[in-house]
N, C-alpha and C positions, 0 to 999 in steps of 0.2 A: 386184603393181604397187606402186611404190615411191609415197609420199604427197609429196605437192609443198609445202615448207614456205611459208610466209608471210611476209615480214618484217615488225616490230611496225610501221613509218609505212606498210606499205600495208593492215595491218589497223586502224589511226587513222582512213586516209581512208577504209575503207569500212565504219567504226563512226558515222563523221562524216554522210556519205551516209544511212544507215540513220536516223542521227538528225532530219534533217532532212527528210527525206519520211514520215517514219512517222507516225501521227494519236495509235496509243495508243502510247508510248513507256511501254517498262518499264524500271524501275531498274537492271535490271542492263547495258542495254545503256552506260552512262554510268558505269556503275563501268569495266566493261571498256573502254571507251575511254580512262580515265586509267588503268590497268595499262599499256595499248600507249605510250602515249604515255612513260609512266615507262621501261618498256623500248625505247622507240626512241631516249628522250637518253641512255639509259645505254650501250647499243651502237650506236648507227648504222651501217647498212650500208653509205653511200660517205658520201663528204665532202660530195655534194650534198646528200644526206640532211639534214645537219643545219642549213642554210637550210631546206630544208623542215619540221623539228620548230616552229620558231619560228613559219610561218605554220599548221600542223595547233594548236598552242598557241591562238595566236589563236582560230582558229575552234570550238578549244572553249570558249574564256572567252566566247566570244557563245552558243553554245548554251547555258551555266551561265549566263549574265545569261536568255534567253529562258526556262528552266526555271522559274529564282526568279523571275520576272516573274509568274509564272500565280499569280491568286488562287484561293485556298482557296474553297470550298462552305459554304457557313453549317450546314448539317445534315447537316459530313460530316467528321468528325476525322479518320478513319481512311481517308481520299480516297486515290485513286491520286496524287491530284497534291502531296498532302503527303508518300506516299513517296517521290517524285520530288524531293522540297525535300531529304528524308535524302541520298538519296543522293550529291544533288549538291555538299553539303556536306561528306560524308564525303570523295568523290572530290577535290572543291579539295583537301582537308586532305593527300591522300596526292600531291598532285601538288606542292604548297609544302615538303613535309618534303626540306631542306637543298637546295633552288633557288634560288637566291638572284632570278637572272634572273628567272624564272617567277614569284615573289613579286612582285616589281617590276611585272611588266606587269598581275598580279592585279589594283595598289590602282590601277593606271590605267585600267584596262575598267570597265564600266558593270556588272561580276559585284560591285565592292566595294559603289556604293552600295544595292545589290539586297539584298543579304546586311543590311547594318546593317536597312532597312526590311521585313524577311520580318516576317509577322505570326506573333509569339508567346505569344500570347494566345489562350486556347479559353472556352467555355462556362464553364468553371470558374472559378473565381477565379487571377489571375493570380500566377503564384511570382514568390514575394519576392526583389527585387536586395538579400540579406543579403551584406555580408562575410566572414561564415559560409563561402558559397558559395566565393566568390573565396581565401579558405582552403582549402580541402579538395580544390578544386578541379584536376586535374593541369595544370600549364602547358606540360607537355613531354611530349606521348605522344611512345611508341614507333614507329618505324617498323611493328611489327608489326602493333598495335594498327589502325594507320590504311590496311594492307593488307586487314584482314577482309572478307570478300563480307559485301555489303549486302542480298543478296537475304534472307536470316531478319531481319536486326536492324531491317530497316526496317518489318515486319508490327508493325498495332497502335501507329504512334507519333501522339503528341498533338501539337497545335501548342507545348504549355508544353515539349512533349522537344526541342525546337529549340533552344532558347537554349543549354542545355550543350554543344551541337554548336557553334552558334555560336561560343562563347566561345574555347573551347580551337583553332578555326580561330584567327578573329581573334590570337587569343596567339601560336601558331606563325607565323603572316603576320608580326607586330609585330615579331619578334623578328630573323626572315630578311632584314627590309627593309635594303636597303644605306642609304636616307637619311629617317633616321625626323623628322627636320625636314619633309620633303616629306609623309610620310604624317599628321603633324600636321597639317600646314595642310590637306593634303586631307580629313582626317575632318572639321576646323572647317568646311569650306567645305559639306560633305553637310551637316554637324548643323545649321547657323547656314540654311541656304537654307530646311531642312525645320521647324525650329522658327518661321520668319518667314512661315511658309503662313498663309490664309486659311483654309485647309481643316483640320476638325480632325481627321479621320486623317493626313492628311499631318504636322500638327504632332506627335501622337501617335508615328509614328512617329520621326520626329526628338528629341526623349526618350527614349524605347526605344535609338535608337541612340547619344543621349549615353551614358545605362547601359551600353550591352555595350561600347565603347568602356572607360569607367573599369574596367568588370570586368576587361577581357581584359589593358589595360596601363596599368599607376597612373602611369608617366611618361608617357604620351600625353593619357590622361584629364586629369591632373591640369592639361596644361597645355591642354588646351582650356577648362578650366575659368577657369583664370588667365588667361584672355584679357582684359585689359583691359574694365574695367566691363561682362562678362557676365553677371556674379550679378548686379550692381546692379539691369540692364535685364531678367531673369528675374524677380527679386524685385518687379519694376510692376507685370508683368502676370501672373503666375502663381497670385493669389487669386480671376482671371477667369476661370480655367481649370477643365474637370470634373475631377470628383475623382479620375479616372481620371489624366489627366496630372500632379498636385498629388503621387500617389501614386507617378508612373515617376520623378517629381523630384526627391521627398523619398528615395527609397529609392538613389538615385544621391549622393548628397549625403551620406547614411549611409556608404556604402563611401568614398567618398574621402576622408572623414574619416581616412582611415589616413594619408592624406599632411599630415607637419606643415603647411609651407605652405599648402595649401587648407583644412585643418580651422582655420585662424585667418582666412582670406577668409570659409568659412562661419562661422564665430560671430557676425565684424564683420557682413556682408551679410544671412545668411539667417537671425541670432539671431531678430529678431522674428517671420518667418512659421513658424519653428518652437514658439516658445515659445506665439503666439497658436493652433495647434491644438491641442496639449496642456494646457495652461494655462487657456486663456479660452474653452474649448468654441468654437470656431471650426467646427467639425465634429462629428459625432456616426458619423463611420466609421471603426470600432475599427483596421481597416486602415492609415487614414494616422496615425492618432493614434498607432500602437504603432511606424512609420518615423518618425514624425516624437521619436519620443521615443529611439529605439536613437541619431539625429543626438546632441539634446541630451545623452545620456548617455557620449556620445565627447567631445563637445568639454568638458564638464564635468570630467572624471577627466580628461583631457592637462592641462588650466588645473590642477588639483589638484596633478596631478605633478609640475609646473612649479614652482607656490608653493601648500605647504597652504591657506594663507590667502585663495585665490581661488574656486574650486568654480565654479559660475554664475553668481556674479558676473562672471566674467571675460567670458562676452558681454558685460555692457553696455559693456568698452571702454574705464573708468573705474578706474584703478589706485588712484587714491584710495579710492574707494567700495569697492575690492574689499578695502580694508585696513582698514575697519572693521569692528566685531564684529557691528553689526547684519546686514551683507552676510556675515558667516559666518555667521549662524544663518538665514539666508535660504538661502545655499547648503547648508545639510546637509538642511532643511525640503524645498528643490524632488528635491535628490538623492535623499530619503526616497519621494517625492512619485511621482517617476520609476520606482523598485523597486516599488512600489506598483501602478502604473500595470501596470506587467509583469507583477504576480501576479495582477490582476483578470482579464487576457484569457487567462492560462492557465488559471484558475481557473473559467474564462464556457462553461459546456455548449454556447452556439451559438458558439463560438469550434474547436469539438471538431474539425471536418471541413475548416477553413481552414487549409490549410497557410504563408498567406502570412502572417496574423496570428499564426500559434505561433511562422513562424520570426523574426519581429521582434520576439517576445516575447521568448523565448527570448536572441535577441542581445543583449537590452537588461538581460536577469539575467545573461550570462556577462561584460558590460564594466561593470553595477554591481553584481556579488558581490566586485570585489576589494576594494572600500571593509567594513570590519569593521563597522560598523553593518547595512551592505544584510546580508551575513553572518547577523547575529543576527535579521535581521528576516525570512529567509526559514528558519532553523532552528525560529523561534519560530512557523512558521503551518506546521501538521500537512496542513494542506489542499493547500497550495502545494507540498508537497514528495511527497505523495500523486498530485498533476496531474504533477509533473514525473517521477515514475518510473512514472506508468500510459503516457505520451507517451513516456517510451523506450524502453517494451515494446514501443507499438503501434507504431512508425515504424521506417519503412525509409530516410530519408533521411538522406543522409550530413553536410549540413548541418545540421539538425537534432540527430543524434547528435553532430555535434561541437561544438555549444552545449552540449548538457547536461550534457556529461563538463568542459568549463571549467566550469562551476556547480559543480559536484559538488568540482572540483578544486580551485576558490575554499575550498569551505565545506570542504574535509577538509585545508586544508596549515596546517600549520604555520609560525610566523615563520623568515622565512629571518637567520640569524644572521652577521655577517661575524667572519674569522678576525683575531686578533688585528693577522697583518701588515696587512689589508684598512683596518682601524681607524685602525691608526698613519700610513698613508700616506693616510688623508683627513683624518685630522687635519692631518699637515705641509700637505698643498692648502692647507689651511683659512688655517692660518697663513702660509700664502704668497701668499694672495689668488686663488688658481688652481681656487678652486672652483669646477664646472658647480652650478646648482639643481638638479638630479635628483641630481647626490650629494651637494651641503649636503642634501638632503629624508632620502638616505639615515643621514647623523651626526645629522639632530636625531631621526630616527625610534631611535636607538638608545638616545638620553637620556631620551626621552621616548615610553616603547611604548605603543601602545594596549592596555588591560587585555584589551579584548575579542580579544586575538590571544596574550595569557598560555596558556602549554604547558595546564594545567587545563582552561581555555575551550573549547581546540579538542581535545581528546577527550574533553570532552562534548557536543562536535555530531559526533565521529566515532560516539559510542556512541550516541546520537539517530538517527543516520540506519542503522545497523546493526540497532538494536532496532527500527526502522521497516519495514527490508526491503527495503535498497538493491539487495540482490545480484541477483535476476531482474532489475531495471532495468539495471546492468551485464553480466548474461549477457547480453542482447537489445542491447546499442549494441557488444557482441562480436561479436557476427555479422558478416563480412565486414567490420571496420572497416579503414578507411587506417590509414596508418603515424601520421598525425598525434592519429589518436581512440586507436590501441593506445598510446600514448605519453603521453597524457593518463591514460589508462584503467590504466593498468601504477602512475601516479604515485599515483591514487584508493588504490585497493588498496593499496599501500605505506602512504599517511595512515591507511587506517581499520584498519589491523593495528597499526600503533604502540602503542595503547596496549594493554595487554597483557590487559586487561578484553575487549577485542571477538575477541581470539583466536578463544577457542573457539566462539563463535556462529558467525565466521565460519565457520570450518572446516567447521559444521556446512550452512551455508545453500551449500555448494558452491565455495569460494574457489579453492579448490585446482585444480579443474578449467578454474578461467581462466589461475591464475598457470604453472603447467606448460608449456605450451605456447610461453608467451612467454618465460619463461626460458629453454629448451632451443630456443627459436628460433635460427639462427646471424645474430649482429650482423650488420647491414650497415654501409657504411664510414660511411653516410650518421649522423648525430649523433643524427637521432631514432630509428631502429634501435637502437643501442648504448643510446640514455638508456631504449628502452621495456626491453631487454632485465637493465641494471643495477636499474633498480626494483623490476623484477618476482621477480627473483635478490635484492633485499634483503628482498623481502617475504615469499620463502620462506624466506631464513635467518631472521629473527624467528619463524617461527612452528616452525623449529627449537631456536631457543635456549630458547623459554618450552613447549613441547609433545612428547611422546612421538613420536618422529619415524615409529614404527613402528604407532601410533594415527592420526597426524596423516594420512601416505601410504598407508594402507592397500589403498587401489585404484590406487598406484602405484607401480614399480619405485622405491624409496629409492636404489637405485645411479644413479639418472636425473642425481639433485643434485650429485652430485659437483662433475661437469662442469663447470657452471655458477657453483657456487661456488667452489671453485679459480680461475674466470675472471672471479671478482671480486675476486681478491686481488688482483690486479694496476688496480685502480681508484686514482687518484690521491685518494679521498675517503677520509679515516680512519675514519668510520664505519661505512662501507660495509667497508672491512680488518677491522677488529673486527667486524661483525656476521658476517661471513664466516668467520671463526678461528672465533668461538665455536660455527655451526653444526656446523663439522666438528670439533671437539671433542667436539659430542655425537654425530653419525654415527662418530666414529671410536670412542667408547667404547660404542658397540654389541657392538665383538666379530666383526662380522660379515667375514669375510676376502675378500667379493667386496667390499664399500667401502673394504678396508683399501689393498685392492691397487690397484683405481682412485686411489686418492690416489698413492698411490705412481707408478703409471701417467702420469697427468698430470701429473706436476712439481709436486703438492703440498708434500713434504719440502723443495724447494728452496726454494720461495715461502715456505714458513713458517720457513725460516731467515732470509732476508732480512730479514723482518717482524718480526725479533730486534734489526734494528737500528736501527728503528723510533726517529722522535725521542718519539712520543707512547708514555705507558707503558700505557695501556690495550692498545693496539696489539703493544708490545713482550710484556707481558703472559699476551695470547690466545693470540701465537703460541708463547709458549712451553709455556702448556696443551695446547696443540694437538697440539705435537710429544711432551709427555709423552704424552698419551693414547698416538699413535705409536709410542713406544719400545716396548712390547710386542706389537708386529707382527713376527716374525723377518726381514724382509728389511731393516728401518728399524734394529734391533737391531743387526744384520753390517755396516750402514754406519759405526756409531758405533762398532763394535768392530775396525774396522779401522785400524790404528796409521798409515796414511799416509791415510787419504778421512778419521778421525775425530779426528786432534787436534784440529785447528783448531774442530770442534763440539765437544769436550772442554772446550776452552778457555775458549768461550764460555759453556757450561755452569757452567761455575765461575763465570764472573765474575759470571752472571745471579743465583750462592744469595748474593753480597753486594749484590744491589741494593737500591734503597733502597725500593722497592711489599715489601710482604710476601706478595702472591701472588704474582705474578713467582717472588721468591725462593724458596716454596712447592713451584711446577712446576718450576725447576730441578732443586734439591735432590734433588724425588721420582723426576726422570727418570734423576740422578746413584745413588741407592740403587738401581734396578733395573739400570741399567748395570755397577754394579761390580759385579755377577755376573761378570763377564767378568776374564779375567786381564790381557786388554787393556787392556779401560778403567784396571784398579785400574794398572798401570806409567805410564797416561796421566796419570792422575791423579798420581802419585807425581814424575813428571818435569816437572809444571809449577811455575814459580817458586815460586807463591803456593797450590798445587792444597793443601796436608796445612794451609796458616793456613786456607785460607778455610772447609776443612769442623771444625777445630777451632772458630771462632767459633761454628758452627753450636752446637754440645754448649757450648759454655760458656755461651751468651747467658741471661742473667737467674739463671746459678749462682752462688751464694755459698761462698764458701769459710769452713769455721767459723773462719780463721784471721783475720777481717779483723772489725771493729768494726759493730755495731748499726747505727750511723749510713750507715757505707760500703756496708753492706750495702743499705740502705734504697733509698741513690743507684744501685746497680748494679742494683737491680731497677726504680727510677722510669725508668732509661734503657732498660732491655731495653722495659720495656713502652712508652717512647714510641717504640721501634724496629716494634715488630711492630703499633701502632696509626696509623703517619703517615699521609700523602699521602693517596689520595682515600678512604681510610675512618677517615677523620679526625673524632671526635665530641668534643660536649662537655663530656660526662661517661665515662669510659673504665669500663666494665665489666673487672673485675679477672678475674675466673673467662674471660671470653671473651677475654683477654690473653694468661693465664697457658697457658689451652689451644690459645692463637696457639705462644705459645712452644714448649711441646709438641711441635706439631707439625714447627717447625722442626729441634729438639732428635732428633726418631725419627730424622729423613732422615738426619740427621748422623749420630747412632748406629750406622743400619743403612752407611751407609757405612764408617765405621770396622769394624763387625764384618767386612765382604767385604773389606779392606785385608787385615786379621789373618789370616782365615780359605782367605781364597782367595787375595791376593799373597801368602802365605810369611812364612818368618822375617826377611828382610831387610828386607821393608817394616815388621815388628813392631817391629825392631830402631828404625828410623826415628824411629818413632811413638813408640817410648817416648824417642827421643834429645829427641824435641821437647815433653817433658811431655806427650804422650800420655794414659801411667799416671793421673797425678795426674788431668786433664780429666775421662776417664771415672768416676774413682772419684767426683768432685764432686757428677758427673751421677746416679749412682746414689741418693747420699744426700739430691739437692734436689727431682729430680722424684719427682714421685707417680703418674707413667704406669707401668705395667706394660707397656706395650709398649718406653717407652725405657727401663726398666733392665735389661731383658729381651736389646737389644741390647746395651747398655754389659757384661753381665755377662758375653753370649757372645764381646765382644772379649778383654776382661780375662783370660775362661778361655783362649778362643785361643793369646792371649800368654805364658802360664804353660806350657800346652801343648809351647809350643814353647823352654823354657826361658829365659824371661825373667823376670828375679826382677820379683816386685810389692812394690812399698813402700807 
């Protein structure tokens, strides 16, 4: 017997039905009702049909108000009627995702203001409205996400698990609204009715729902906030109020501090009921004292950023005052004051189980560690920095964990440096009167560094918190991190391997096992994907460049790196080019023919030709070691000896052994001597303009000829040696012996190319070679150096050439 199908609006109305005569209503009857209902706007079966989704709509936005209506059980977290709140929360969510309509009639039913006043608050101490949150937070689930059956996820939930549900509703609503003017006014009119109760849950609630409001959308919040003298009329009567409300108030006023405009309403407005709980023991509840302190340490560091010369001063509001030195050492005293504050309750054993006071803590070190004193002051207390890596073992919170990787990332970065052009073009601003204050702040921080942010300073709070035993603290905020903590987390790791002293510790305490992973992640298009993924890829090439790669990886596939580093050559950062080349310089002088060929594989050879042309010579440099190591790979070999794929690399090869770096010219040179093995190379060679000068300057450089004067002589060797000691290994006192064995070296490459000319191009190239004083060059060479390897060469040309009937004079 064939099954009689259903269509989704008449299993709506008879989910509807069911819902309404039923006494115990289970969760999933209300999930499966917004499925049906999703699937009857999406197909509708006649055109009647869809006047009927709008009134089926309806009458579920009244069941969803009647749901959230039901008050919770005093002695019952885990109630049915609280999984009943999940679910119906979760259902809105899946019933608004890209509705626009349905959105609309949402903030019109009596389901919005239900929703803002659901109590989220349990037995426990209640979570913190940290910014933290509202960071980490996703603002755009998935459709998938918001399809999930609710029947498992809703077992076991707390009233505090509400608000994230909340939130991420509210944000998708926010966003869907066709006129978010209207749903402003109408949040104002919910908050403003419910905060003017006589009743103090009802007011309770209406601060609750000011918070989830600013959490969910900083342009909605912000402007309900900026409502014309509603801080002012807050700020009357808010020191009347329990500590409970003081506390939903303070920690609302924290997060929208992100928004310039309101965080300068709060400094003017709410400066003093802030300053007076922190400051003047107004309270003795470490709670609000640690919100009310994350406030003042936002608005303090914005005033800072602004103009150094303001700090805290800048609440009082007073530009003058804020310009005097007494109000600077007042603000650097209260900002001390504030960091202080934050390591007391991290530090406070009954603070241990509070997750609303750590995560205020915590917020209040991650927004003042970027000041270089709070810096020093949390390096310098072994205690402080002990509490904060026992708390990111023990915690699973993602807010949480994303505080302490900012701390962490505070105290391990180094000064960020701007590039010459960056320089030049704020200077013309300057002189053209077109300067912002955040970048005048950025030209005088350049004139004037803070010592405590000197390269020395900060690898010794990298080596401090390494020899301390950051790395478990980092495994454990690894675990399931967002894109934003792995991104943060990728940057740590990169800072505390810089200096070249914490290498091997780290190695040792597991680094490797974090960085892998994120390296060989595939970038997403998204900016913090690629930046965790570029970090984490420079962090293993440093520990390439300075460490036994085959020590270092030892419990991993070494061919893994490749990949990754090759797909940092192509980074627009020069640093990052260079630490890259020098990696695989040393993976390529392994030997090993499964990395050789990977390189090759991936368009290594390419990249590091380009990076040949490189304006910076470090860069220029690397790539040309890189590619030396290369040339004795056979398939890198047969490129360059092929007379139509390798002039052009030929060419460039030449021109690299007269540049003006002496390593540079070094890796040329030595890649040129192993190539003219080939009879190819040596005619490539012979057929470029300048191919037979530039490797003769090689063999002459610092040779004297007995025919030339004391003095001149003197000169020709003062120049060689200022040749082979300039540019960046440039010193004050030039060691002669590490000159001369500069030169040397230069002098073999040379050598050994001339003998593969003689020896392997033939008599016609000998012929050349002696047309263009040749003979004489080499003879020079014989009688100046004292290498045995370069007379060695010079004498196998010289024989060569004899060999093949050329007189020697």
């Amino acid at each position: 017997m064939a099954s009689i199908s259903i269509s989704p609006e008449d299993k709506a109305k008879e989910l509807l039905n069911a819902l309404s005569t039923t006494q115990d209503i289970v969760p999933t009857l209300i999930t499966d009702l917004a499925a049906s209902l999703v699937a009857a706007r999406a197909n509708p079966s006649t055109d009647e049909a869809k006047s009927d989704i709008k009134s089926l709509q309806a009458q579920y936005l009244d069941q969803c108000n009647t749901f959230l209506s039901k008050q919770l059980s005093n002695d019952e977290n885990d109630s049915p009627t609280l999984q009943l709140h999940s679910a119906t929360l979760k259902s809105l969510l899946r019933m608004i995702m890209d509705d626009t309509p349905f959105t609309d009639s949402f903030f019109a039913s009596p389901a919005y203001p239900s929703i803002l006043r659901l109590n989220t608050s349990s037995s426990t101490p209640r979570s913190a409205s940290s910014s933290l949150d509202t960071k980490d937070t996703p603002k755009k689930p998935s459709s998938s996400a918001s399809t999930a059956s609710t029947s498992d996820s809703t077992k076991g939930v707390a009233p505090s698990d509400l608000k994230p549900m909340i939130i991420i509703l509210l944000s998708k609503a926010f966003e869907m609204a066709s006129n978010k003017d209207h749903v402003r006014d109408k949040s104002t009119e919910i908050v403003l009715t419910d905060i003017g109760s006589d009743k103090l849950k009802t007011r309770e609630a209406g601060f609750q729902a000011l918070g989830l409001i600013v959490q969910a959308d900083m342009s909605i919040g912000a402007g309900l906030l900026n409502k014309e003298g509603l801080l002012a009329e807050l700020m009357d009567c808010i020191e009347l109020e329990p500590e409970e409300i003081q506390i939903l108030l303070t920690e609302t006023l924290s997060v929208a501090c992100s928004d310039t405009k309101t965080r300068t309403a709060i400094g003017l407005q709410c400066g003093d009921f802030l300053k007076s709980i922190v400051h003047k023991g107004a309270t003795k509840n470490q709670h609000l004292k640690g919100a009310a302190a994350v406030a003042l340490t936002k608005i303090s560091l914005a005033e800072s950023r602004k103009d150094p010369s303001v700090g805290m001063a800048g609440l009082e509001g007073d530009s003058t005052k804020a310009g005097s030195n007494n109000n600077n050492i007042g603000s650097a005293e209260e900002e001390a004051s504030l960091a202080k504050l934050f390591s007391g309750l991290l530090k406070d054993d009954k603070n241990d189980n509070n997750g609303a006071i750590q995560v205020n803590a915590v917020e209040g070190l991650a927004y003042a560690s970027i000041q270089p004193a709070v810096k020093h002051l949390i390096i310098s207390d072994k205690a402080l920095l002990l509490s904060l890596f026992q708390l990111a073992e023990d915690t699973k919170s993602n807010p949480l964990k994303y505080g302490l990787i900012i701390i962490f990332n505070n105290l391990t970065a180094f000064r960020k440096r701007l590039s010459p052009e960056q320089e030049q073009m704020l200077k013309l601003k300057k002189m053209a009167g077109a300067l912002p204050k955040s970048e005048s702040g950025m030209l005088s921080n350049q004139e004037q560094e803070d010592p405590l942010e000197d390269e020395p300073v900060v690898n010794r709070r990298n080596m401090t918190l390494t020899k301390l035993g950051i790395m478990p603290a980092l495994h454990a905020i690894s675990h399931q991190a967002s894109e934003n903590v792995a991104q943060s987390l990728a940057m740590v790791l990169r800072n505390l391997i810089t200096p070249t002293e914490t290498r091997g510790l780290l190695v040792q305490q597991g680094v490797v096992r974090l960085l892998i992973p994120m390296a060989l992640k595939q970038a997403s298009q998204q900016q913090k994907g690629e930046s965790t993924k570029t970090a984490s890829t420079q962090a293993l090439a440093k520990l390439c460049i300075t460490l036994d790669p085959r020590l270092t990886f030892k419990n991993q596939r070494v061919p893994e790196l490749v990949k990754p580093f090759i797909w940092l050559l192509d980074s627009t950062d020069q640093l990052c080019q260079f630490e890259s080349l020098m990696a695989l310089t040393n993976l390529g002088s392994m030997g090993d023919i499964q990395i050789l060929s990977l390189i090759v594989q991936e368009s290594g050879i390419e990249k590091m030709e380009n990076l040949q042309f490189s304006e910076h010579t470090l860069v220029r440099r690397a790539a040309t070691e890189a590619l030396c190591n290369m040339i004795f790979f056979e398939p890198v070999f047969e490129q360059y000896s092929d007379p139509k794929a390798g002039k052009h690399k030929i060419h460039l090869m030449l021109a690299l052994c007269d540049a003006d770096d002496f390593m540079t010219r070094r890796a040329a040179s030595g890649a040129l001597a192993v190539l003219s093995t080939s009879p190819q190379v040596c005619q490539m060679i012979m057929d470029q303009e300048r191919g037979l000068e530039i490797l003769s300057s090689l063999i002459s450089l610092g040779v004297v000829p007995k025919t030339i004067s004391k003095a001149e002589a003197e000169k020709v060797e003062a120049k060689a040696i200022e040749d082979v000691m300039s540019g960046q290994d440039a010193v004050a006192v030039v060691d002669h012996e590490v000159a001369v064995g500069r030169m040397d070296e230069l002098r073999h490459r040379g050598a050994e190319c001339f003998k593969n000319l003689v020896t392997i191009g033939g008599k016609a190239m000998s012929d050349k070679i002696a047309a263009q004083g040749g003979i004489q060059l080499l003879a020079n060479l014989i009688q100046s150096s004292k290498s045995e390897a370069v007379q060695y060469c010079a004498v196998e040309a010289l024989k060569g050439m004899s060999e093949q009937g050329i007189q020697l004079q």
